[in-house]
N, C-alpha and C positions, 0 to 999 in steps of 0.2 A: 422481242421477248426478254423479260429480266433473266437474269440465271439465278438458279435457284441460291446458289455460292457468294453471292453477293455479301460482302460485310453490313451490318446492320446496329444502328443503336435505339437504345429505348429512351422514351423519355416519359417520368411520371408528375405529374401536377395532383398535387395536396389542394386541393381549393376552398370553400368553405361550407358549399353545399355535396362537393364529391371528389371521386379520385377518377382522375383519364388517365391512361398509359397509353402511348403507341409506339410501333416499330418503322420506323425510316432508313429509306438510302443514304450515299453520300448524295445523290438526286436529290434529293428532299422527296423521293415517293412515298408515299405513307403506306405502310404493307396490310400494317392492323390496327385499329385502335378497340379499345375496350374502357367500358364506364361502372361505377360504382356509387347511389346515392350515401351518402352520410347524414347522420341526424346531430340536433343540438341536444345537450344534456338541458332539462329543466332549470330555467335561473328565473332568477328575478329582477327589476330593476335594470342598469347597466351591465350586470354578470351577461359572459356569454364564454360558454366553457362547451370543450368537448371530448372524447373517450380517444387516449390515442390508442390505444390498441383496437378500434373501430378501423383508425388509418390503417394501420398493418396489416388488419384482416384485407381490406378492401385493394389496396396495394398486392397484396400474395393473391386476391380474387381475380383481379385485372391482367397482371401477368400471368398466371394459368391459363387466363385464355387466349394470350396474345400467343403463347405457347401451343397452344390447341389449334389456332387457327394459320402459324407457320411449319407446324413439324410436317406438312406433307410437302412443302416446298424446302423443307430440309434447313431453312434460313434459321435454325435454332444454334445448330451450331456454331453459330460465324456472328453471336451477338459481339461488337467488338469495346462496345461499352455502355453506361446507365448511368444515368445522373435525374435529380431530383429538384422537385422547386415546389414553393408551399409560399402562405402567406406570411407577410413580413411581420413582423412584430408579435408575432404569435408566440408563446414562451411554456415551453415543457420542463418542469424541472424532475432530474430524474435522479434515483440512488447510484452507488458504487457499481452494482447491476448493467447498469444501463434502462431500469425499470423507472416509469413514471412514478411519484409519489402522492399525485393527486392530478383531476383532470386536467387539460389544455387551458391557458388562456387565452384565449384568441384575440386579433390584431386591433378588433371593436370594443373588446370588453373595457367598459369606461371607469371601473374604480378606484384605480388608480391618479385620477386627476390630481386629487390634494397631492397625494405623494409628488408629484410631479409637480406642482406649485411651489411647493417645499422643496426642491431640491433646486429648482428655477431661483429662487433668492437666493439660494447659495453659491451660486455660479459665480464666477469670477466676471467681469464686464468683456463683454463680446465674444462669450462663449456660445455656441449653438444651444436654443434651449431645447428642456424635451417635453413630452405630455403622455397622457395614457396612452397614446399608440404603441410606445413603445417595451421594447421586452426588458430593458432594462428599470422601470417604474412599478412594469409588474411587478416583478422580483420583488423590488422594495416592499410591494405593496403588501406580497405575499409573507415578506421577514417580521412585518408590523403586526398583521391580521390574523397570520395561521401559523405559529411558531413553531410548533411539535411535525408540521409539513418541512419547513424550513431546516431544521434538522436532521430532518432524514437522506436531506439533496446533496449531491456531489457535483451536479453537471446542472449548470443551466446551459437549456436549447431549445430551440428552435425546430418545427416541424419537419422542414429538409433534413437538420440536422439529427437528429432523431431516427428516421428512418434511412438517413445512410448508415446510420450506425446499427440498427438494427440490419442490415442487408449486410455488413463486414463484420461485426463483432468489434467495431472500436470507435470505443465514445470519445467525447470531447474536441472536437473537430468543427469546427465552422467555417462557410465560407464568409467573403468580406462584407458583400452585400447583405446577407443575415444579422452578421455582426454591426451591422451598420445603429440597429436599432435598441442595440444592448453597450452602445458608447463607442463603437471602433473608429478610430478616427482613420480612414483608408491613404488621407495624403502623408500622414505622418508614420502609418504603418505602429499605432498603439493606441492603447485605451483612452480615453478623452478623459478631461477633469471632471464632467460627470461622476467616471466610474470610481474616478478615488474618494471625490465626495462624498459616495452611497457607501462605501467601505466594504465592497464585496471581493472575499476572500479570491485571491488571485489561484486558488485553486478549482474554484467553479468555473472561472472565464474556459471558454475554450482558445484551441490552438487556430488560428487564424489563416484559411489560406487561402486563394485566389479561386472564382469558383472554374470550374474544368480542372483543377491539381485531383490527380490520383489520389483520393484517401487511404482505398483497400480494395480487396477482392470480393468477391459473392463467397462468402463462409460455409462451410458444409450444412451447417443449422439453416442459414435461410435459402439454400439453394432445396435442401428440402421441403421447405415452407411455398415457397415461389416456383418451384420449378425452371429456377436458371442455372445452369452451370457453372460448376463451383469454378471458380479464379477468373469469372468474366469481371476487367477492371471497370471500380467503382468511383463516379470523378465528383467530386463535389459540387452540389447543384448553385442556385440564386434563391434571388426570393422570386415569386410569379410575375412584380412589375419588370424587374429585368428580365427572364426568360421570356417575358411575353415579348418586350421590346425585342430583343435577338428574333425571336420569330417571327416578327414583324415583317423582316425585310430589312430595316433602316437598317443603317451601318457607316454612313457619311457624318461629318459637322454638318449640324444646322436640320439633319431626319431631325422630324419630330415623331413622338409615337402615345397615342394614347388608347389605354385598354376598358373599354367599357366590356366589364362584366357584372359583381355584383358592383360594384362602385368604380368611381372613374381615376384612373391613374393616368398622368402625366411623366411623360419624359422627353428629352431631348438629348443630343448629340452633340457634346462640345471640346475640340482641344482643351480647354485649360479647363479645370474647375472656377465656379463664378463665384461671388458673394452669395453667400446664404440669407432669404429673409425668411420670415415667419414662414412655420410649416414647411417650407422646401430643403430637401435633403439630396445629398449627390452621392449616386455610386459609381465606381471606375469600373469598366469593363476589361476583361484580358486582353482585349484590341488597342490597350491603352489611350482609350477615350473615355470620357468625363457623361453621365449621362444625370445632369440635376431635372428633377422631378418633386412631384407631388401627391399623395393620393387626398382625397375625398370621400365623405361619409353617404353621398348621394350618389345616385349612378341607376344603371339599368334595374338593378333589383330593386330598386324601389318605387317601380313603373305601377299604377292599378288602371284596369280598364274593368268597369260595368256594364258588358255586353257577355253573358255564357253562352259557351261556344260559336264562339266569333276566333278564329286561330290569329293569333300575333298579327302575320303576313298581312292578315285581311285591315285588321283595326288600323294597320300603317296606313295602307291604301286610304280607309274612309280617314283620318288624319291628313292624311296631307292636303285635302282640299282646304281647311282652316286655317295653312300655314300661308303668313305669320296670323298668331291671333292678339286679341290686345290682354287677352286671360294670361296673367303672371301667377308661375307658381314655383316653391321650390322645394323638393321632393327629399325626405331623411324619413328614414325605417324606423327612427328613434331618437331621441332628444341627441340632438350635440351634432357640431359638423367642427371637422380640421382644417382643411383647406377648398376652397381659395380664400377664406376668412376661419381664424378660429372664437368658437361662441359654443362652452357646455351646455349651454341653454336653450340652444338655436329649434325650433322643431318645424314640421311643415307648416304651407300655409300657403292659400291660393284669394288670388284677387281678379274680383269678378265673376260673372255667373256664365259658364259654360253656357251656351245653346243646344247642349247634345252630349252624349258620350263621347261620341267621336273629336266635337273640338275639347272636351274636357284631357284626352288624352294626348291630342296636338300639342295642347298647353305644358304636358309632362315633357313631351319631345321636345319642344322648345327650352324648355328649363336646362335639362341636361346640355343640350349644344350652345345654352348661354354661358353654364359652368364652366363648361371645355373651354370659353372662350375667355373668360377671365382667368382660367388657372393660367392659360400663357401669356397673359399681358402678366399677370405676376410675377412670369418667369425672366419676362422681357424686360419687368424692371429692375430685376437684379444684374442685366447684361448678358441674357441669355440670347443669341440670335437663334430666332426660330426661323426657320425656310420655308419655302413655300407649298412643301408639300408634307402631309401628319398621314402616317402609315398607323393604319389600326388594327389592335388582337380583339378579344373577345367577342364572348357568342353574340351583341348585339349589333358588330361591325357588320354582321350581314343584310341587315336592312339597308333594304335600297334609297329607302325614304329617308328614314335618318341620317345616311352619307350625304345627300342632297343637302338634307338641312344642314347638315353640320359645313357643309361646304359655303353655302349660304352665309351663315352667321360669322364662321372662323374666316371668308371669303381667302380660302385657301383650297387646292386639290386634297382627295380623301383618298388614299390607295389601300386597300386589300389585297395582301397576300394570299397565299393558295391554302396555309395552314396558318393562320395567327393567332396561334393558342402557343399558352404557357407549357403545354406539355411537349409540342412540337419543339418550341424554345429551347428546352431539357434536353433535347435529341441532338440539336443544332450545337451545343454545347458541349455534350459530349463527343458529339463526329469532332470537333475543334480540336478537341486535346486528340483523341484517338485515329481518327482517319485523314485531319487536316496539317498534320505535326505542328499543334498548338496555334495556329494560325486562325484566328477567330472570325475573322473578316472574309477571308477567304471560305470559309463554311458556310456563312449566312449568304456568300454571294451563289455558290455552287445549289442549296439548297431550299434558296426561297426565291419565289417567281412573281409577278404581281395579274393578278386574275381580273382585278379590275378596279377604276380608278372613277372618281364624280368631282367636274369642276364647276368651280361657283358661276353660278348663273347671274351674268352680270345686269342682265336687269332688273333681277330682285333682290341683289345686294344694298341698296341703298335702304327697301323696306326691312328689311330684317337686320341693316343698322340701327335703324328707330324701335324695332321690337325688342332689340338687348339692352340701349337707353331706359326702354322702360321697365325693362325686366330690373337692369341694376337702380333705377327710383325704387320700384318696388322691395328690392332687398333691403336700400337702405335705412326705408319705412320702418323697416321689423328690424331693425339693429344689427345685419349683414353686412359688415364691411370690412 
């Protein structure tokens, strides 16, 4: 039996359709978790914006009732710390306040392209370039398009960043990972030529620091608001692809870790940082390992199946008897993909005619574990050794079928962890600084278990070599390369 006394930390994920909170041991138990849906604000076109103070509400909704469902086990007391993680590239610009001065832009929102074009020729030769993904283009995009917004801004940040600040009372603080995509260059420990390029006043940047570094405390205002106790310390979060990695399990050279949720993020585990190609970006972890990655515009959320009420679980099942199929298709919510090829242009598109619903959505499942499989040969050409075994987060790592597949096609073992969510991540992060005395590797080992693992099946490894063959003919038909 746990004791009620046990130290406990929270971990919250910002996501893009909601907010999770939960409470864990230094065990990695999960004691509570709690969810919160979020909506998008009305756009148009590439716009894709959202209400931060939506996040806060939902954030203060979640912890209330993480609150509600440990005050009888007394574990409220003994929270020993909280940290936070949200999407990368998302960019909140806010006044002297610490208030937003106009909505979220989120890590998809594509308007920024030209700006990012334009500042891409100004680069100096073999400088890492950038694109709409990131926070640092928005901004531009935002100084060009909405001036009297721009004016008003003291702080640009990032959704973690945002809401640690809201939870202590002090703005201007970023972790490195955040900063990643608003120009921080983490091996040099400063702003990239990017950021002098864009001419953004060195008083908007934030203060930079590793994420799990003590920002502050829980403030009286938001211990109010949230129901945590005031001086529980507050540690700087990540973005969700790192916390998800951390929660993952990996923690070695050579884990790989990829998080299918709405889209698919790559990472890996490496001593040195590599050479960067197109689309792949590296962030350092506290464990002082190098973790170069990628995310993509395609991924689980943009899965369609034409059978109502037919549950997930089920449609898997009637899919996998189609796998492999010769039906090629490649799945995007909306014009434009980053990686493992970048094309603002790019949109779905399927070849072949399905026999069915069910092989029509095989073919989705395929597409996806073809993706995963070219983001790491991308990785691999830059010198990334990837290992033979990819530890996965998000909520579609639970399908059995799709580990299979994916095991198949990446003809590598697929492990799941007990919790491999971003929020867990957060928790893992925090116990690091606070119950592991900074010891990062050592948390993820105490705290993550592996629940179950699917190896390639070596007999149909050869076929579903020739099904990614044709998957990438078929990309390269439509100008995917």
């Amino acid at each position: 039996m746990i004791s009620s006394k046990l130290p406990i930390v929270l971990g919250i994920d910002v996501g893009t359709s909601g907010v999770r909170s939960l409470a864990a041991t230094a065990e990695g138990e999960v004691l509570a978790e709690s969810r919160a849906v979020l909506s998008d604000l009305p756009a148009a076109g590439s716009a894709h914006e959202q209400d931060p103070s939506e996040w806060w509400r939902a954030v203060c909704r979640t912890i209330n009732e993480l609150r509600e469902n440990l005050q009888a086990g007394r574990h409220w007391a003994y929270v020993a710390g909280i940290a936070v993680t949200s999407t990368s590239g998302s960019l909140v610009l806010a006044d002297a306040q610490g208030e937003p001065v106009r909505p979220a832009m989120l890590y998809d929102d594509g308007r920024a392209a030209t700006v990012a074009n334009e500042l891409n020729r100004r680069l100096p030769s073999g400088q890492a370039e950038v694109n709409s993904a990131f926070s640092l283009t928005k901004a531009l995009w935002l100084r060009q398009e909405e001036p009297s917004a721009w004016e008003r801004a003291s702080y640009i940040m990032h959704p973690a960043d945002w809401l640690t600040a809201k939870l202590t009372g002090q703005s201007g603080v970023c972790d490195y990972s955040n900063a990643l995509k608003l120009g921080y260059d983490q091996e040099k420990s400063e702003w990239s030529a990017a950021v002098g390029l864009a001419d953004i006043p060195a008083a908007m940047l934030p203060r930079v620091v590793a994420p799990g570094y003590q920002v502050g405390t829980v403030s009286a205002q938001a211990s109010e608001e949230t129901g945590l106790i005031a001086g529980v310390p507050v540690l700087a979060g990540a973005t969700d692809g790192l916390a998800s990695l951390i929660g993952s399990g990996a923690r070695e050279p050579g884990h790989a870790n990829t998080t299918l949720g709405t889209t698919l993020v790559w990472k890996v585990l490496a001593r040195a940082k590599p050479r960067l190609g197109p689309g792949i970006y590296c962030h350092h972890l506290p464990s002082n390992l190098w973790a170069p990655g990628a995310a993509s515009n395609t991924g689980p959320g943009s899965l369609k199946f034409n059978e109502p009420g037919i549950a997930p679980a089920e449609m898997d099942r009637h899919a996998a008897t189609h796998l492999p199929t010769s039906v090629q298709c490649y799945l995007l919510g909306d014009r434009g993909e980053r990686f493992p090829f970048l094309n603002p242009a790019a949109k779905s598109f399927v070849e072949g005619k399905p026999g069915s619903p069910s092989e029509a959505y095989a073919a989705q499942l395929q597409s996806l574990a073809c993706v995963e499989r070219w983001g790491y040969e991308r990785l691999e050409a830059c010198g990334v050794a990837v290992g033979n075994e990819v530890f996965s987060a998000g909520s579609a790592a639970a399908s059995p079928v799709l580990s299979h597949l994916r095991a198949n096609v990446l003809n590598r073992t697929i492990v799941r962890c007990a919790n491999p969510t971003a929020s867990f991540g957060a928790a893992v992060l925090a116990a690091g600084t606070t119950l592991f005395g900074g010891d990062l590797t050592a948390a993820i080992r105490s705290m993550t278990r592996v629940k179950e693992s699917h190896s390639p099946n070596l007999a149909a490894v050869e076929d579903f070599e020739k099904a990614y063959h044709l998957f990438r003919a078929a990309c390269k038909r439509h100008g995917f390369e």
